[in-house]
C-alpha positions in Angstrom: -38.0 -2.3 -22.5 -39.7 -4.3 -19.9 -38.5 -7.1 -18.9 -41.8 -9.1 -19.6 -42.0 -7.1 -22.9 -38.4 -8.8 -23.4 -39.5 -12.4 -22.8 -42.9 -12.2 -25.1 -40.4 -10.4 -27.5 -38.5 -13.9 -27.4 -41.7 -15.8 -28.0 -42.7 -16.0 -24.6 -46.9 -15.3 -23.8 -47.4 -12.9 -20.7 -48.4 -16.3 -18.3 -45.1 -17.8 -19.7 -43.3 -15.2 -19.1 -45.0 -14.3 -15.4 -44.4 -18.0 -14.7 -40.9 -17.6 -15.8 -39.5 -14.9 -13.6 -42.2 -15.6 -10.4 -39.8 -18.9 -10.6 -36.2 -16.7 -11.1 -37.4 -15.0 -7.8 -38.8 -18.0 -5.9 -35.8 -20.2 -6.8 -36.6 -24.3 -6.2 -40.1 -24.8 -5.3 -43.1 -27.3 -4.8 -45.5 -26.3 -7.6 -48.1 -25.4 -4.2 -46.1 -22.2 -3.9 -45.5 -21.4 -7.5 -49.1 -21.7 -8.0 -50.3 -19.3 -5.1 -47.5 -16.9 -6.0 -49.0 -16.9 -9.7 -52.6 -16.6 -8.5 -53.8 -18.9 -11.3 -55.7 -22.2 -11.6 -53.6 -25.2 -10.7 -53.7 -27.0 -14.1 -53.3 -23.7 -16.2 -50.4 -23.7 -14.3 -48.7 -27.1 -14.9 -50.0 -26.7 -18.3 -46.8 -23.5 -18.8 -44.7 -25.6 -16.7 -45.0 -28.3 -19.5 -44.2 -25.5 -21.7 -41.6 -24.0 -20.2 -39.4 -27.3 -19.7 -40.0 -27.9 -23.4 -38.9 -24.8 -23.9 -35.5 -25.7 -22.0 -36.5 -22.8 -19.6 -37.3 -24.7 -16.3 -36.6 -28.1 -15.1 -37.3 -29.8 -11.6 -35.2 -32.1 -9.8 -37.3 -34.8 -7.1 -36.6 -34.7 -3.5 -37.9 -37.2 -1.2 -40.4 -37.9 -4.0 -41.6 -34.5 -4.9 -41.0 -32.1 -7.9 -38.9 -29.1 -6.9 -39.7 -26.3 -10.4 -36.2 -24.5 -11.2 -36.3 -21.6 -13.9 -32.9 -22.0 -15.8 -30.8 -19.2 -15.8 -31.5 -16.1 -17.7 -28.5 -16.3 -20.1 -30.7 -19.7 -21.4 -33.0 -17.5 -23.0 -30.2 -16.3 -25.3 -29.4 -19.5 -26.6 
């Protein structure tokens, strides 16, 4: 099984789950980078951020007063 097959298997969709692990391999980013990595709109972005940290499967942190995106680590996705 795929690994995106794995994640929408978990209840993930396929943007969710692109978003998830294009963040696993960028590690702590601006959302500027995350966004041109994805190749999607900037708002349809945010938007699965918002979902994803209510999901418990990213948080950010702020440094000098921007939003770094984290994805959590994969063993979150078990609990």
């Amino acid at each position: 099984m795929e690994v995106n097959q794995f994640l929408e298997s978990l209840g993930l969709s396929k943007n969710e789950a692109k978003t998830y692990l294009t963040l696993l391999k960028l590690g702590s980013v601006p959302a500027g980078p995350l966004i041109k990595g994805l190749g999607m709109h900037r708002a349809a972005v945010y938007n699965l951020l918002d979902i994803l940290i209510n999901k418990g499967l990213v948080h950010y942190v702020i440094q000098a007063n921007r939003k770094y995106f984290e994805a959590q680590k994969p063993e979150r996705l078990f609990e």
